[in-house]
N, CA, C and O of each residue as an XYZ file, in Angstrom:
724
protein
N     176.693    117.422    167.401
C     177.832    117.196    166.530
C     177.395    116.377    165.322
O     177.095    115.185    165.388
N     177.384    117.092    164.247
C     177.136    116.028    162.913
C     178.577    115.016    162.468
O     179.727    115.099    162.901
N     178.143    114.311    161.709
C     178.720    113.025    161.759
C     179.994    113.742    160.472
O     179.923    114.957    160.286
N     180.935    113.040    159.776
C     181.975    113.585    158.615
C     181.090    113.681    157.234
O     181.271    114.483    156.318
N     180.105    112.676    157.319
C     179.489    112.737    156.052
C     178.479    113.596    156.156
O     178.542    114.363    155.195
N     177.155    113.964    157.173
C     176.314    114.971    157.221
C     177.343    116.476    157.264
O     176.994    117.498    156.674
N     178.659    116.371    158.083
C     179.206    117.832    158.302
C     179.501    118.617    156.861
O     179.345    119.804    156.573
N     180.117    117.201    155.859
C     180.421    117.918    154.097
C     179.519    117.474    153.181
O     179.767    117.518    151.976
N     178.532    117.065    153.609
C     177.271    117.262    152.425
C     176.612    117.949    151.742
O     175.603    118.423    152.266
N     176.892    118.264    150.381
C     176.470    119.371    150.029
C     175.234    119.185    149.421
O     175.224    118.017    149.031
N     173.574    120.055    148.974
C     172.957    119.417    148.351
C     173.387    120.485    147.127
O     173.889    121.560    147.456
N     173.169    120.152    145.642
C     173.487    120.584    144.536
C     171.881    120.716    143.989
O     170.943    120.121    144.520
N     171.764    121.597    142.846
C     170.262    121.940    142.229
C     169.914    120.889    141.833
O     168.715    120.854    141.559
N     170.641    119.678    141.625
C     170.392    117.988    141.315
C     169.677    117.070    142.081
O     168.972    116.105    141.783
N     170.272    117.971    143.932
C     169.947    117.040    144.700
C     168.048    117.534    145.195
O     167.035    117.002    145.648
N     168.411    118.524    144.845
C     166.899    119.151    145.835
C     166.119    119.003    144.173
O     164.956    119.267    144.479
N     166.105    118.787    142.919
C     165.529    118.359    141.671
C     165.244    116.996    142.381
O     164.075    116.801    142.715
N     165.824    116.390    142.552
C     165.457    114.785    142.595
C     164.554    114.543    143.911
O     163.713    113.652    144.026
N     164.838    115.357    144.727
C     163.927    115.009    146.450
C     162.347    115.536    145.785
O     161.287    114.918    145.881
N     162.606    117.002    145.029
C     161.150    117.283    145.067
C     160.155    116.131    143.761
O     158.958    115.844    143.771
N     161.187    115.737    142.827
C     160.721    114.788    141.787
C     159.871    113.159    142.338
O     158.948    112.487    141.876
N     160.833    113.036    143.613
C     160.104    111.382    144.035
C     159.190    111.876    145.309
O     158.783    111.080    146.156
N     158.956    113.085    145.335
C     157.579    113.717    146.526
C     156.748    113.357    146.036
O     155.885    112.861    146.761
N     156.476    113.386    144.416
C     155.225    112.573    143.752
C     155.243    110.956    143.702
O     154.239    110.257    143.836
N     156.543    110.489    143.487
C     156.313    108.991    143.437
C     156.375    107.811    144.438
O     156.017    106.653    144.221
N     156.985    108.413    145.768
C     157.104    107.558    147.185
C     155.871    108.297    147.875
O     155.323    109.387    147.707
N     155.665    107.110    148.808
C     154.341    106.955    150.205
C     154.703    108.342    150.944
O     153.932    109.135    151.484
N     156.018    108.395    150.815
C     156.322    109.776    151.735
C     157.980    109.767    151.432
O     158.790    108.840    151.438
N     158.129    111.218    151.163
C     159.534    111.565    151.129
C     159.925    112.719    152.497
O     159.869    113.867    152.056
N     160.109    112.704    153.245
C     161.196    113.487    154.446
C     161.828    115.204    154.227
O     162.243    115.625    153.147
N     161.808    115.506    154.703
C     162.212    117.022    154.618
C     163.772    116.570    154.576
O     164.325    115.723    155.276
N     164.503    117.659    153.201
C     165.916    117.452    153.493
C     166.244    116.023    153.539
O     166.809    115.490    154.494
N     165.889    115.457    152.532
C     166.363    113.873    152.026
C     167.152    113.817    150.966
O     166.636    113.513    149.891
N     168.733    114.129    151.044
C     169.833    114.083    150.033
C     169.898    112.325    149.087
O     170.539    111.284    149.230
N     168.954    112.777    148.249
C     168.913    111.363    147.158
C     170.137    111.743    145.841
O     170.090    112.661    145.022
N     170.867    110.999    145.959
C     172.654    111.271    145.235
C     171.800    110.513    143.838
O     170.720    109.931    143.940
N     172.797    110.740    142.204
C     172.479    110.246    141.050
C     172.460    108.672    141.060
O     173.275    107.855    141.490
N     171.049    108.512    140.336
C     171.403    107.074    139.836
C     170.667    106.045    140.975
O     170.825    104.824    140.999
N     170.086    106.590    141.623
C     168.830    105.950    142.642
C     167.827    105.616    142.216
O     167.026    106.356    141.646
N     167.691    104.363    142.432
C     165.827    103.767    141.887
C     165.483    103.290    142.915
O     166.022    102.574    143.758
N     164.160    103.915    142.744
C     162.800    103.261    143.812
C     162.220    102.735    142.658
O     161.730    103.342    141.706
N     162.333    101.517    142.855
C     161.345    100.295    141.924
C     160.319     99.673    142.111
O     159.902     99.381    143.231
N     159.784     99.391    141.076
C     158.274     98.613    140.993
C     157.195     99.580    142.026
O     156.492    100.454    141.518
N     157.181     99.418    142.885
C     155.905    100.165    143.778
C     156.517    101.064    144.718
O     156.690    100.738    145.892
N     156.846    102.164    144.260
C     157.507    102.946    144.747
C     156.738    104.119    146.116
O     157.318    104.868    146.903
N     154.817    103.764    145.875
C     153.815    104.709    146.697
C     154.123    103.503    148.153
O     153.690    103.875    149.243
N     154.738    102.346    148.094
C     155.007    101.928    149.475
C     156.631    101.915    150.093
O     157.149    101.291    151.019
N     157.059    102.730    149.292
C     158.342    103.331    150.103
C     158.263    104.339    150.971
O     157.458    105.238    150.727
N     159.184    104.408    152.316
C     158.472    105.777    153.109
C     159.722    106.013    153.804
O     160.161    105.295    154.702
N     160.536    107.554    153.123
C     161.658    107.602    153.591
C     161.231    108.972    154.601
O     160.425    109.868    154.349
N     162.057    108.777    155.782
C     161.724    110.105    156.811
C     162.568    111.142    156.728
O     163.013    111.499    155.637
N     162.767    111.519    157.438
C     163.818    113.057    157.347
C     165.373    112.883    157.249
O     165.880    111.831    157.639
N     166.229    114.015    156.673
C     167.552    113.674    157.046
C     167.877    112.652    156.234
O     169.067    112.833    155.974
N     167.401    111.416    155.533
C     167.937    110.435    155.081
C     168.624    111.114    154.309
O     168.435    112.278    153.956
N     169.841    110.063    153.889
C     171.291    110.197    152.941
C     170.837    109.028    151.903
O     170.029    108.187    152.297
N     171.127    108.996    151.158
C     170.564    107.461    150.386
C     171.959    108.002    148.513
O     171.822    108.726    147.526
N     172.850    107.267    148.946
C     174.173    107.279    147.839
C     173.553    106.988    147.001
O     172.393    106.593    146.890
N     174.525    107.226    146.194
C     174.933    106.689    144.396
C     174.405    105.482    144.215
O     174.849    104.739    145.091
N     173.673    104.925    143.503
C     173.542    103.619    143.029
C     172.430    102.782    143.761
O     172.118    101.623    143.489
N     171.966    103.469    144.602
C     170.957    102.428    145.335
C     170.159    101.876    145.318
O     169.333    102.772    145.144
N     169.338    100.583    145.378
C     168.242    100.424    144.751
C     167.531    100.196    145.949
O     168.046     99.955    147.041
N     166.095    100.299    145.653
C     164.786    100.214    146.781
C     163.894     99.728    146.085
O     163.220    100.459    145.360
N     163.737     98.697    146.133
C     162.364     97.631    145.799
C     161.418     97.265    146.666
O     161.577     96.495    147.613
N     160.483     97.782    146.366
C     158.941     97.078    146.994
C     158.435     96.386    145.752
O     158.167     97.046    144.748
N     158.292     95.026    145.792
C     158.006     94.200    144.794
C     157.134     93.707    144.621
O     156.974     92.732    143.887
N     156.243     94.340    145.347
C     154.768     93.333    145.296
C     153.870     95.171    145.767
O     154.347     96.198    146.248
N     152.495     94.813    145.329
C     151.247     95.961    146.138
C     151.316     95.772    147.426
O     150.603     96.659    147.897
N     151.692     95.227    148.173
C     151.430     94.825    149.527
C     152.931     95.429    150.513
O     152.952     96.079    151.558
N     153.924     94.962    149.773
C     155.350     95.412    150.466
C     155.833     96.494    150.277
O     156.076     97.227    149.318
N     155.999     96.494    151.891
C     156.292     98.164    152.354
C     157.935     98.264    152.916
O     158.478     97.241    153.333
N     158.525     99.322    152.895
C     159.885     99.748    152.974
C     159.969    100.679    153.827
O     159.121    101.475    153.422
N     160.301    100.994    154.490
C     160.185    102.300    156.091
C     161.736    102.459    156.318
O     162.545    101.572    156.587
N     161.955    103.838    156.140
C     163.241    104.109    156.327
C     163.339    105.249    157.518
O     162.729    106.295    157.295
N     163.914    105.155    158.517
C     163.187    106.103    159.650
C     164.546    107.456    159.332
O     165.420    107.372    158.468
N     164.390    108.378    160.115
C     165.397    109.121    160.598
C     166.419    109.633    159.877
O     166.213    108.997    158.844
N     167.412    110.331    159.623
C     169.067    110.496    159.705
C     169.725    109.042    159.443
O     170.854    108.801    159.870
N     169.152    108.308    158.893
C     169.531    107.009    158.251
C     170.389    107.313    156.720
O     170.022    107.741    155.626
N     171.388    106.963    157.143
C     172.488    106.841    155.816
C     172.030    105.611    155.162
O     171.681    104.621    155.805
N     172.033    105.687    153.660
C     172.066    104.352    152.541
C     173.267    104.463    152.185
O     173.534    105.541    151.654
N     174.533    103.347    152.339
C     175.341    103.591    151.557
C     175.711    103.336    150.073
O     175.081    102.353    149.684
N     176.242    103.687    149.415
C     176.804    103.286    147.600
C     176.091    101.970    147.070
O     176.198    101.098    147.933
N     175.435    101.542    146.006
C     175.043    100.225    145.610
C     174.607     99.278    146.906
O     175.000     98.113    146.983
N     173.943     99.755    147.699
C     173.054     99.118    148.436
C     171.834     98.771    147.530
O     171.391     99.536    146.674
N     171.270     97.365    147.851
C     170.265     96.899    147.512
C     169.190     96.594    148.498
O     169.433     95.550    149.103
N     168.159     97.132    148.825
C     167.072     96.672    149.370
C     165.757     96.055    148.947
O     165.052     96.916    148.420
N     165.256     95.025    148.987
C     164.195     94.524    147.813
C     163.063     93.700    149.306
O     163.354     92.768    150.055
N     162.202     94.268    149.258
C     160.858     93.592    149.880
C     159.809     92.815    149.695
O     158.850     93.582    149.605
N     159.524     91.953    149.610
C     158.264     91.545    149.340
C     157.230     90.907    150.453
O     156.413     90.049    150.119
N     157.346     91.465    151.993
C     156.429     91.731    152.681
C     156.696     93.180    153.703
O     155.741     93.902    153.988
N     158.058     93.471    154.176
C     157.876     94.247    155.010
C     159.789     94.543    155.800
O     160.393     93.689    156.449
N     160.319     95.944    155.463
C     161.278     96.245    155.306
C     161.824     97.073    156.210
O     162.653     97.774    155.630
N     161.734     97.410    157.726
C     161.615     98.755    158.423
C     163.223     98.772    158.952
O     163.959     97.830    159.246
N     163.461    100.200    158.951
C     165.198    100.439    159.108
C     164.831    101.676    159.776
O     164.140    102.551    159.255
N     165.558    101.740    161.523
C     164.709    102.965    162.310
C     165.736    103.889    162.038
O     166.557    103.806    161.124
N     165.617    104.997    163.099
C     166.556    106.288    162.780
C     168.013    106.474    163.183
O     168.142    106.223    164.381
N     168.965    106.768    162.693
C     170.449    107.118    162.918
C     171.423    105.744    162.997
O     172.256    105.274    163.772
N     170.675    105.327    161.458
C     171.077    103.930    161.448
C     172.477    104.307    159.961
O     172.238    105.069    159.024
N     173.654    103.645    160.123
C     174.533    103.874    159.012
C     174.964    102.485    157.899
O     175.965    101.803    158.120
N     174.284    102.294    157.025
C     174.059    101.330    155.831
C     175.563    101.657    155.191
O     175.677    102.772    154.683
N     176.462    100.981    155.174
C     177.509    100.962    153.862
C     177.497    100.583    153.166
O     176.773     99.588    153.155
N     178.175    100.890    151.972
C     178.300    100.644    150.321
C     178.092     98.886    150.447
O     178.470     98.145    151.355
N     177.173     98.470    148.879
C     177.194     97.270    149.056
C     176.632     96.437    150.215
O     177.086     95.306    150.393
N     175.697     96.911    150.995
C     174.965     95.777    151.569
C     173.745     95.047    150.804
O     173.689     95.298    149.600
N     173.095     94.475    151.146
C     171.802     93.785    150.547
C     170.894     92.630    151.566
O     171.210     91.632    152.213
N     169.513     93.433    151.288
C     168.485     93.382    152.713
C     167.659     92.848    151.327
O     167.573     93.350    150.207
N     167.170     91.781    151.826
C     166.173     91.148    151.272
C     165.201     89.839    152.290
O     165.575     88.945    153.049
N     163.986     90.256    151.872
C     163.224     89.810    152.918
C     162.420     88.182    152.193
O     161.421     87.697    152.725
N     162.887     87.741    151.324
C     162.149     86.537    151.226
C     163.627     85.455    150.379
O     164.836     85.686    150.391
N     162.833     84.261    149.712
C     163.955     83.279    149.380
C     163.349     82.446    148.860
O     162.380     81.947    149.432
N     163.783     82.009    147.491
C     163.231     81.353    146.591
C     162.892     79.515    147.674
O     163.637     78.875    148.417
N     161.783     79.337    147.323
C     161.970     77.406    147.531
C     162.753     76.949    146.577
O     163.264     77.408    145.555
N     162.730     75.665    147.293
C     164.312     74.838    145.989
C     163.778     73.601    146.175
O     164.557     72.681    146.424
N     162.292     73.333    146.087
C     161.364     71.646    146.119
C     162.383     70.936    144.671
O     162.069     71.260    143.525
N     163.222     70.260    144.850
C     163.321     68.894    143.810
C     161.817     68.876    142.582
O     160.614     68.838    142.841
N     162.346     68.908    141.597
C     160.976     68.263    140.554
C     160.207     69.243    139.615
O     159.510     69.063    138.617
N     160.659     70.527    140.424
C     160.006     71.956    139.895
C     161.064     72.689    139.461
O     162.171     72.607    139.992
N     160.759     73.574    138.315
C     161.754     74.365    137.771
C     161.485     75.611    139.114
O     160.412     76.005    139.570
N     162.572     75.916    139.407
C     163.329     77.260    140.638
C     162.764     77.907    140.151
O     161.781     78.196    140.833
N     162.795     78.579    138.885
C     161.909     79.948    138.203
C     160.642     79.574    138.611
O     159.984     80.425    138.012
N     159.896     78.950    139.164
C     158.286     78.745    138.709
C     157.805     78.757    140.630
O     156.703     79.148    141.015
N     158.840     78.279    141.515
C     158.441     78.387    142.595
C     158.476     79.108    143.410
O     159.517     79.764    143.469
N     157.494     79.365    144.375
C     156.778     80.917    145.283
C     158.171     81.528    145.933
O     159.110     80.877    146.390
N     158.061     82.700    145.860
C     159.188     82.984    147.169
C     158.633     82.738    148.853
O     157.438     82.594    149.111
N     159.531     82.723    149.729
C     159.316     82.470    150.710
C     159.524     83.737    151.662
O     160.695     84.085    151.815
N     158.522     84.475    152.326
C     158.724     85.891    152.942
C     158.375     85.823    154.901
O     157.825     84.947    155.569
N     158.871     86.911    155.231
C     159.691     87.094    156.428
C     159.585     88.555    156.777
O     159.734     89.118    155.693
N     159.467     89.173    157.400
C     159.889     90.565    157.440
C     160.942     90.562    158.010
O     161.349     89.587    158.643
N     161.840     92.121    157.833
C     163.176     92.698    158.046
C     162.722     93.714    159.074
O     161.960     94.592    158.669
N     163.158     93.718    160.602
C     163.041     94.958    161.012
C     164.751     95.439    161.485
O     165.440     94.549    161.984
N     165.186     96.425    161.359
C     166.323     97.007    161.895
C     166.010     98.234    162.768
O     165.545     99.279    162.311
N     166.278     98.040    163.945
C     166.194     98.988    165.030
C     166.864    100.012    164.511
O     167.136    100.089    163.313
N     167.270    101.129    165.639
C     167.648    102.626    166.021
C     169.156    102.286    166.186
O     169.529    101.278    166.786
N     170.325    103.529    165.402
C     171.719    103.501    166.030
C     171.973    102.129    165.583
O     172.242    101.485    166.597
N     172.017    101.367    164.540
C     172.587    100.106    163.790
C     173.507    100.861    163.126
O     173.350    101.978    162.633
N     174.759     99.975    163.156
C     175.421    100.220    161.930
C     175.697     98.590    161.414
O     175.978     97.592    162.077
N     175.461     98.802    159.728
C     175.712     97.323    158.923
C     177.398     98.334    158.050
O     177.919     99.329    157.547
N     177.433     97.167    158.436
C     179.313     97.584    157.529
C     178.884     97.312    156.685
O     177.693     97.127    156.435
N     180.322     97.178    155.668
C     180.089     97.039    154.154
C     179.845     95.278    153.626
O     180.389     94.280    154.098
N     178.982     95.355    152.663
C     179.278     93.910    152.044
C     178.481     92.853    152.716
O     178.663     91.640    152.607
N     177.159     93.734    153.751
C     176.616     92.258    154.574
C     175.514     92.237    153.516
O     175.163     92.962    152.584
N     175.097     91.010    154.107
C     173.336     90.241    153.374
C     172.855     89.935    154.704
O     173.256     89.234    155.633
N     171.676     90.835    154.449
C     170.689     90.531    155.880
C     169.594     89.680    155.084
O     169.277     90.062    153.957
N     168.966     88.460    155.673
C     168.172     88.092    154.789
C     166.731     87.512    155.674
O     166.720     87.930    156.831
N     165.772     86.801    155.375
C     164.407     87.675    155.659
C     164.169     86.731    157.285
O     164.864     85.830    157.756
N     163.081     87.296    157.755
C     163.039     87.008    159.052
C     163.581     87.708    160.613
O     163.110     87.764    161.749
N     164.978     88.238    159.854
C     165.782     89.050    160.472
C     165.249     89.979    161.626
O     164.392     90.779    161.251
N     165.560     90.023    162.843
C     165.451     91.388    163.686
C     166.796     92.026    163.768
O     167.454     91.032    163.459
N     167.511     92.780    163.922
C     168.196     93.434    164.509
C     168.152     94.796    165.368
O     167.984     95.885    164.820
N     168.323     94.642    166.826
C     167.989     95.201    167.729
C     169.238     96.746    167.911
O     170.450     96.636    167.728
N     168.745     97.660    168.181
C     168.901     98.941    168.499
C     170.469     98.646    168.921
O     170.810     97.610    169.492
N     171.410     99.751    168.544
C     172.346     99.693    169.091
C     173.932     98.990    168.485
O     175.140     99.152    168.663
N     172.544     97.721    167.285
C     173.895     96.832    167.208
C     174.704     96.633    166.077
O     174.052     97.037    165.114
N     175.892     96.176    165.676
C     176.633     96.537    164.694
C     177.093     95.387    164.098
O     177.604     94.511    164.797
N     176.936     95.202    162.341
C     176.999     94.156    162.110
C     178.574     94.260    161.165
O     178.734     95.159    160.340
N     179.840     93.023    161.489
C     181.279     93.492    160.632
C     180.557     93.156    158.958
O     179.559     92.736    158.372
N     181.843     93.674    158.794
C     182.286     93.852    157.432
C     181.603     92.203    156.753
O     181.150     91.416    157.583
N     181.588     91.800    155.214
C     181.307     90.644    154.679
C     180.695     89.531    155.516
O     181.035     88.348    155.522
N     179.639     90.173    156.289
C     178.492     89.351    157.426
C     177.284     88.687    156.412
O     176.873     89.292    155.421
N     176.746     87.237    156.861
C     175.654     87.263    156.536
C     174.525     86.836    157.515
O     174.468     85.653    157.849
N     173.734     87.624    157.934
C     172.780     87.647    159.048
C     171.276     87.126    158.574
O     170.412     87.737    157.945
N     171.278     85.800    159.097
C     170.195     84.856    159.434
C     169.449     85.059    160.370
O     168.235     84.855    160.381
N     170.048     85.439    161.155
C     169.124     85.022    162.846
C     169.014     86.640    163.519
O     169.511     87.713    163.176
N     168.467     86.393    164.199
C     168.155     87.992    164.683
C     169.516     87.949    165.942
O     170.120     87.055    166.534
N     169.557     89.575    165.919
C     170.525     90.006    166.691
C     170.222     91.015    167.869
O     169.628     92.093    167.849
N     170.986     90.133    169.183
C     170.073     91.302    170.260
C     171.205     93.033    170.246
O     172.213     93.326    169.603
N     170.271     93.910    171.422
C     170.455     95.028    171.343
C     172.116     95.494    172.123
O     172.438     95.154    173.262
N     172.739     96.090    171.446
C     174.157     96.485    171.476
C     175.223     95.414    170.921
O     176.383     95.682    171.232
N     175.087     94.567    170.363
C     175.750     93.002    170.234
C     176.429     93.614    168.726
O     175.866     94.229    167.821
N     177.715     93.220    168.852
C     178.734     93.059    167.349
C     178.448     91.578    166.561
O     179.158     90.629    166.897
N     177.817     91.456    165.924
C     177.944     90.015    165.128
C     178.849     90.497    163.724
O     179.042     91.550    163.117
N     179.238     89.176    163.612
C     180.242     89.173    162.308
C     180.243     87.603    161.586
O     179.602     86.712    162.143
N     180.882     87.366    160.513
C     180.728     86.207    159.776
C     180.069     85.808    158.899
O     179.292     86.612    158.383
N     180.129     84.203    158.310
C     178.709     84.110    157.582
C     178.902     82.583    157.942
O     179.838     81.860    157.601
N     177.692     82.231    158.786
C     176.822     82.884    158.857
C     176.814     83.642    160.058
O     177.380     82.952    160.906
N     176.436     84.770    160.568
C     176.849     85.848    161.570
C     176.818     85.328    162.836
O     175.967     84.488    163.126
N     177.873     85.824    163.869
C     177.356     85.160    165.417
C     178.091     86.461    165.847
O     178.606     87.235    165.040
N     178.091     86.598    166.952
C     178.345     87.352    168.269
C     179.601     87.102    168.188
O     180.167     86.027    168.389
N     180.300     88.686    167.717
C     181.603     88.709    168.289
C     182.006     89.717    169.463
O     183.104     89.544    169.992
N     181.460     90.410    169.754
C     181.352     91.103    170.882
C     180.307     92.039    171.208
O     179.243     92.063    170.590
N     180.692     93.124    172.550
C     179.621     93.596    172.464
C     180.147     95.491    172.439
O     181.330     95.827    172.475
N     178.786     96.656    172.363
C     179.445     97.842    172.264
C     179.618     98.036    173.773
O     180.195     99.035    174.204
């Protein structure tokens, strides 16, 4: 059974233009990867690696920001609308995972040392892994260090610090356990 959004997806001569266009510029693009208008893969785009089936909306951005940081998008993984993803060590999101409009996954965080101008000091990095069968509602910030385990579902306007075990609902900010599936 496909899902409401894989069942009316259409691809348009736009959509299969744009999949075969970033076959040259990503690590790997996926068979049947519906990339919608207005998508950027930024800065180092040969360490993005989207797999099959991906959906990836309107507006999305995908940053690998450094030569070194990598982005792994597994499976039948939906991106939803103005999602932001930005890496600068290591970004992995497994398969039949559903991203809504407006989230933002970022894997590092400025220092804030007293005495130094903020612009001038290192970021601080972490990797992001997101298991299999996640769904992130709309409007969360996952931010770096993060696990989130297979299964689990994060509410609406969440912000997720701490890793989350497998089947667990977290919600809030900063996120905790509101139930389970």
């Amino acid at each position: 059974m496909k899902s409401q959004v894989r069942k009316h997806l259409q691809f348009s001569i736009f959509n299969y233009f744009r999949m075969i266009k970033n076959r040259f510029f990503l690590g790997k693009l996926g068979k049947m990867v519906f990339i919608d208008k207005r998508v950027e893969f930024i800065r180092f785009p040969k360490n993005i690696y989207i797999d099959d089936e991906v959906i990836i909306k309107e507006g999305a951005r995908i940053c690998s920001c450094n030569e070194q940081a990598i982005i792994a998008v597994g499976k039948r993984t939906t991106i939803g609308y103005h999602t932001f993803i930005f890496a600068s060590k290591k970004i992995e999101i497994g398969d039949d995972c559903l991203i809504a409009p407006f989230v933002y996954i970022v894997d590092s965080n400025h220092q804030i040392e007293k005495g130094i101008n903020i612009n001038i000091q290192t970021n601080i990095t972490d990797a992001i892994k997101i298991g299999n069968d996640v769904w992130i509602a709309s409007n969360v910030t996952i931010l770096k260090g993060v696990s989130i385990a297979n299964g689990a579902v994060i509410a609406a306007n969440s912000v997720v610090n701490c890793s989350v075990p497998e089947n667990e609902i977290w919600g809030g900010s900063p996120a905790k356990k509101i139930g389970e599936r």
